[in-house]
C-alpha positions as CSV (number, residue, x, y, z in Angstrom):
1,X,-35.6,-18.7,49.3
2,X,-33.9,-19.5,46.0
3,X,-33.8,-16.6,43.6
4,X,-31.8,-15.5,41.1
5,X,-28.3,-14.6,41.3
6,X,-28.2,-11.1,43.4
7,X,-25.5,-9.8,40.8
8,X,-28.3,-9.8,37.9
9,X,-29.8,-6.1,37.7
10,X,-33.4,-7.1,37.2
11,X,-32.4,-5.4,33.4
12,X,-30.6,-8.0,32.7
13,X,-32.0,-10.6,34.5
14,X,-35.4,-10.1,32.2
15,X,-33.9,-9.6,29.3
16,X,-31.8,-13.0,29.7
17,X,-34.6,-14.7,30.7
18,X,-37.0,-13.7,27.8
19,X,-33.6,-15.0,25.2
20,X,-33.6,-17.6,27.0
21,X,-37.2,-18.7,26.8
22,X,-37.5,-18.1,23.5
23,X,-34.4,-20.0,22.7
24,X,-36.1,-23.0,24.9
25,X,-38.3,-25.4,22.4
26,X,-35.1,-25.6,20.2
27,X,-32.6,-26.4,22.8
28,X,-34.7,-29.0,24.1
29,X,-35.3,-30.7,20.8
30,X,-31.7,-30.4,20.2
31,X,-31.0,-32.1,23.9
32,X,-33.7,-35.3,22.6
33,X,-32.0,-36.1,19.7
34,X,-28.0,-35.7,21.0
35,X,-29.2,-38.2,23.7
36,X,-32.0,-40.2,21.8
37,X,-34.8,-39.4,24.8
38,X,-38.1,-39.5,25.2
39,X,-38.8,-36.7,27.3
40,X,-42.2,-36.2,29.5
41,X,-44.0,-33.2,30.9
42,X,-42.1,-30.7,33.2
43,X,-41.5,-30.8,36.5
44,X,-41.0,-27.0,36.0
45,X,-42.5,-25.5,33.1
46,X,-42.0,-21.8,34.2
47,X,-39.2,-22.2,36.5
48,X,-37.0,-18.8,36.5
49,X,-33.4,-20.0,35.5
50,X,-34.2,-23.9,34.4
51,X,-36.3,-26.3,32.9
52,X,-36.7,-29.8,34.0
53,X,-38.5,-33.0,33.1
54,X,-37.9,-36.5,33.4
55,X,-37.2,-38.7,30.6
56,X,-35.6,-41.7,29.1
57,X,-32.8,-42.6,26.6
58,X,-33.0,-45.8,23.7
59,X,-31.9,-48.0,27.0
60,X,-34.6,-47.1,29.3
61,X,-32.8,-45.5,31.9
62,X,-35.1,-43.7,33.9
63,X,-33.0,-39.8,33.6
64,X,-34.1,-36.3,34.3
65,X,-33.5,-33.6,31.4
66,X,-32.4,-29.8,32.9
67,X,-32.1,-26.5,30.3
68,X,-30.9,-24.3,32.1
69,X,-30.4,-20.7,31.4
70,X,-26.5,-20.0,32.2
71,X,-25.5,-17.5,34.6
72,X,-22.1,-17.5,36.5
73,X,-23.4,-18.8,40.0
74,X,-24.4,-22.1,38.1
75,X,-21.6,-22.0,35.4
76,X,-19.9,-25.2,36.5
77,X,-22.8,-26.9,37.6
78,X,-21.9,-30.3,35.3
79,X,-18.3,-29.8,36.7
80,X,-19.4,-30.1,40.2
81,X,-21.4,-33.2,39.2
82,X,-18.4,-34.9,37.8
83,X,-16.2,-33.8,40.6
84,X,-18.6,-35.6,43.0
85,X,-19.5,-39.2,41.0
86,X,-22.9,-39.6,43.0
87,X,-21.0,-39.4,46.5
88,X,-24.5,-37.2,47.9
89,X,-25.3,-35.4,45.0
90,X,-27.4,-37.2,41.4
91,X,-25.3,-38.3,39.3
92,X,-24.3,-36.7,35.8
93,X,-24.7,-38.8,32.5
94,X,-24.9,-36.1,30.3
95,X,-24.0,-32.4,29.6
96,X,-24.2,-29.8,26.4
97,X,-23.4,-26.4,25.8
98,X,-25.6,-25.6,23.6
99,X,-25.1,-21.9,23.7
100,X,-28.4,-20.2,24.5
101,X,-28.8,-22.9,27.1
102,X,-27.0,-25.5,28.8
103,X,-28.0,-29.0,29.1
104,X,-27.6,-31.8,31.6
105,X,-28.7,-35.6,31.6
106,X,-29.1,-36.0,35.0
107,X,-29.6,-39.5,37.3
108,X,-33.6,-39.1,38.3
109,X,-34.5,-39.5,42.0
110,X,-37.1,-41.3,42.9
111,X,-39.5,-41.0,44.9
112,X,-38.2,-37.8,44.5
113,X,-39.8,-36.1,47.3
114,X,-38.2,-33.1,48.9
115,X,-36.3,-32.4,52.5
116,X,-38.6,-29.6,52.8
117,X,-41.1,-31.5,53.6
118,X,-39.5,-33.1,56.7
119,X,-39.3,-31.1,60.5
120,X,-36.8,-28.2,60.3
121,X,-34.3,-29.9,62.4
122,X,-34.3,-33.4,60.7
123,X,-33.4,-31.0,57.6
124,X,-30.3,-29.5,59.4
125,X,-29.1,-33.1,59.9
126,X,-29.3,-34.4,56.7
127,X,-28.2,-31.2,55.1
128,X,-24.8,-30.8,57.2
129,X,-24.1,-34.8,56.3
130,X,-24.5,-33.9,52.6
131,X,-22.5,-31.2,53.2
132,X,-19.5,-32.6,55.1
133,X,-19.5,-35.5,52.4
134,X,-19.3,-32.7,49.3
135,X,-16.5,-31.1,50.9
136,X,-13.5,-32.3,48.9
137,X,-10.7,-31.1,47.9
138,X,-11.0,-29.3,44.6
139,X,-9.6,-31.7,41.5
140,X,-6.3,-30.2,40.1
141,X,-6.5,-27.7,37.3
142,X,-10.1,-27.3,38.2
143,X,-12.5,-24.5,36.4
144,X,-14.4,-23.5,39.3
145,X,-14.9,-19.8,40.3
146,X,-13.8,-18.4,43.4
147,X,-16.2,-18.1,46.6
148,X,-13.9,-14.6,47.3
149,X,-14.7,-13.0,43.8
150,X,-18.5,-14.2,44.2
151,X,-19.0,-12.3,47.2
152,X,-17.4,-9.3,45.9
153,X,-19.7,-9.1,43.4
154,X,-22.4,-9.6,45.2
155,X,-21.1,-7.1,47.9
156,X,-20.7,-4.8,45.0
157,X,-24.0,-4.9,43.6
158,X,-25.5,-4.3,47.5
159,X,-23.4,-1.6,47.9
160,X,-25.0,0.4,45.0
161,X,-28.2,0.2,47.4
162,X,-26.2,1.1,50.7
163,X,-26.5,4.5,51.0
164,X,-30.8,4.5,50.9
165,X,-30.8,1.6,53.8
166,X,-32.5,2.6,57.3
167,X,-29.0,2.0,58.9
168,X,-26.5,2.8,56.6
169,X,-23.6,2.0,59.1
170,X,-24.4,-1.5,59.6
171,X,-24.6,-2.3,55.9
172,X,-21.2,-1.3,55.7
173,X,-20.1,-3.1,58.3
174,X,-21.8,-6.2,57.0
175,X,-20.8,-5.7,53.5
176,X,-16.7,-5.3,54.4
177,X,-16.8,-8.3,56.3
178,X,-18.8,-10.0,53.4
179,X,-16.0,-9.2,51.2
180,X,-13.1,-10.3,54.1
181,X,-14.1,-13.5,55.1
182,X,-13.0,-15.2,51.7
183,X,-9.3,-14.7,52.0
184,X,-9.5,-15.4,55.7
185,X,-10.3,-19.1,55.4
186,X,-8.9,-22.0,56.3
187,X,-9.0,-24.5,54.1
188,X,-10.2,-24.1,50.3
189,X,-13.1,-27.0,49.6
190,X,-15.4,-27.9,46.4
191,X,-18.9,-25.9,47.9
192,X,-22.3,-26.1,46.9
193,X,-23.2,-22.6,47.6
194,X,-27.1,-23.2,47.3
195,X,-27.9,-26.4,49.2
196,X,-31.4,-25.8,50.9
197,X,-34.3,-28.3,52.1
198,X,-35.9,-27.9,48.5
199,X,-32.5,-28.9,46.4
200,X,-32.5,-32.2,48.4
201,X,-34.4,-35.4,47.1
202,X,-35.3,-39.1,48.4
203,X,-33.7,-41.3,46.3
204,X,-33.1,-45.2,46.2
205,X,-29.2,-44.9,45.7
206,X,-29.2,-42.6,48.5
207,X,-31.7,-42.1,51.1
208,X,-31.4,-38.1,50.2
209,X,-29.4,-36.2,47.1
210,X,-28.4,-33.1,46.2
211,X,-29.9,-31.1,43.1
212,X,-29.1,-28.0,41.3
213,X,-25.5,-27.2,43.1
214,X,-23.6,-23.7,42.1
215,X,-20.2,-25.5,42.9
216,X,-17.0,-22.7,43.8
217,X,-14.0,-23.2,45.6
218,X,-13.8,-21.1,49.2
219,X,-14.7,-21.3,52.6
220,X,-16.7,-24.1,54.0
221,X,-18.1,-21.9,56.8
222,X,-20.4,-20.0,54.2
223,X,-22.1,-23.2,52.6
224,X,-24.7,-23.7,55.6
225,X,-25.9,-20.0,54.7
226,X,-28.2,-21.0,52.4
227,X,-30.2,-23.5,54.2
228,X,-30.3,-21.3,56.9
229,X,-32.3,-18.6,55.0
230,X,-34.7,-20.8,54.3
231,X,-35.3,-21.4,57.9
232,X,-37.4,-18.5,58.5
233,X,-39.0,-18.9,61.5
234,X,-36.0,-20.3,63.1
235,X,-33.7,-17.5,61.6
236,X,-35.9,-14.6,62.7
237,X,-36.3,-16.3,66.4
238,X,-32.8,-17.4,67.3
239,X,-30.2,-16.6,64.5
240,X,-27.4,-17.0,67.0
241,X,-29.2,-21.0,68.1
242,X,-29.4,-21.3,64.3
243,X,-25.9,-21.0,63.7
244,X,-24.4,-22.6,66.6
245,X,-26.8,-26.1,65.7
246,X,-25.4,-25.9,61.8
247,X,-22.0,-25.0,63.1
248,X,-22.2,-28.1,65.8
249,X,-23.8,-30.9,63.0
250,X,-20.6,-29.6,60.5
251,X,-18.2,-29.2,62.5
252,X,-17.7,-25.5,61.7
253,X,-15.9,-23.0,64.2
254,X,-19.6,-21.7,65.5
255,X,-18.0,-17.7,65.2
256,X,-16.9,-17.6,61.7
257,X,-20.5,-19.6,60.8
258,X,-22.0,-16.5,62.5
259,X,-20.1,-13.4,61.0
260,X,-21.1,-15.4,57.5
261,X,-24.5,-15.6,58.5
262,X,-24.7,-11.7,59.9
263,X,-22.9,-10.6,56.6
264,X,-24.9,-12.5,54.3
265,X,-28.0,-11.3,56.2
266,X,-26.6,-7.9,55.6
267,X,-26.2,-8.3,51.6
268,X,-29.5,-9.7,51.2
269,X,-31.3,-7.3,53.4
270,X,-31.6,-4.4,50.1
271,X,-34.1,-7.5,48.5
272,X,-35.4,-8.6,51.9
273,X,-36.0,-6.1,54.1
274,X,-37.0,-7.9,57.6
275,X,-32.8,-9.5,57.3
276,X,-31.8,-6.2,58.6
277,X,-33.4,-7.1,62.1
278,X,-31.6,-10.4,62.0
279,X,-28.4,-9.0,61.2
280,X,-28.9,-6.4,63.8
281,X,-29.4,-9.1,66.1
282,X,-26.2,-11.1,65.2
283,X,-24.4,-8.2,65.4
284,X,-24.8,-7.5,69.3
């Protein structure tokens, strides 16, 4: 599961997308010359919100070249990388507004294979490491966006939906507490918002990396969510063992991990039917 940003109406999100693609060949020969690369064939030609290849500068260094289409979830991505120096996630050696697009010089992970491909719970293990090392407190003056006016977006936009869901009682329910749990935190911690299996890599700095984060600034309770929707089977069979292993390996109060997962299963449910069961089941 990784698809675009739920507060894109699928309007916009097109209409973006086609600019975007069209705008592509020119921002990527703008990205060569800045940086001086030689850039090879994509590791994801028709991916919906980026594109990536690997590629090398007048040194040689062995880099990875992402244009990415900018939308808010991934505004500060470059931020996030800076904010982090390598500590679990690649590191950044370049980034460009370039308007249309945004581009980032990226360190390139080899041998580059993904967490995905590894057992479900070795993933949970390395993904809660990464995450308890990304967890820092957010530099001073920072421009990251809150995790509290995300979800109220998003809560927003699945609210428009509400009223045509088979159970329209626990969708409000889900939603208010989707929109509540911000404010309710904590602590306040730098979050990657969209770690899952397939944004982690082998590397040789590191035996695994993070990719493509959508840094804000909230609660850390809500950062194993994504991870845990992409553990289908496992989320579907035991949401409530789900959460209490991700809570244990993060050392996450197990409750509040829950409510996040039962509310986000709640505001993705409109674009994913079958979460409704596995809300209603965190919900007993």
């Amino acid at each position: 599961m990784d698809s675009l940003p739920p507060n894109l109406t699928r309007a916009a999100a097109a209409e973006g997308r086609q600019a975007w693609l069209a705008a592509l060949p020119k921002m990527i020969r703008h990205a060569r010359e800045r940086w001086s690369l030689t850039v090879g064939a994509p590791f994801r030609p028709g991916g919906q919100t980026a594109w990536v290849a690997p590629a090398r500068d007048a040194a040689g260094a062995d880099l990875v070249l992402k244009v990415a289409w900018p939308h808010p979830e991934a505004a500060h991505e470059a931020d996030g990388l800076r904010a982090w120096a390598g500590h679990g996630a690649v590191r950044l050696h370049g980034a460009h507004d370039f308007g249309p697009a945004q581009a980032l010089l990226l360190e390139r992970c080899r041998p580059g294979t993904g967490l995905s491909a590894r057992p479900g719970p070795e993933q949970d293990a390395v993904i809660a490491a990464l995450l308890r090392r990304l967890w820092i407190e957010p530099p001073a003056d920072h421009p990251f966006a809150s995790l509290q006016h995300m979800c109220q977006r998003w809560a927003d936009e699945a609210a428009q939906i509400a009223p045509n869901t088979p159970d329209p009682g626990l969708t409000r329910a889900g939603l208010a507490l989707f929109r509540e749990l911000p404010a309710t935190a904590g602590r306040q911690v730098l979050l990657a918002t969209d770690l899952h299996a397939g944004n982690v890599l082998a590397a040789t700095r590191e035996p695994w990396l993070v990719i493509d984060p959508k840094p804000h600034v909230g609660d850390p309770a809500y950062d194993p969510l994504q991870h845990m929707l992409n553990c289908e089977d496992r989320l579907h069979a035991d949401p409530r063992g789900l959460a209490r292993r991700m809570a244990g390996l993060t050392g996450l109060d197990p409750g509040r991990v829950r409510a996040w997962l039962f509310a986000r299963c709640v505001q993705e449910s409109a674009g994913c039917p079958a979460l409704a069961g596995v809300a209603r089941r965190l919900a007993v």
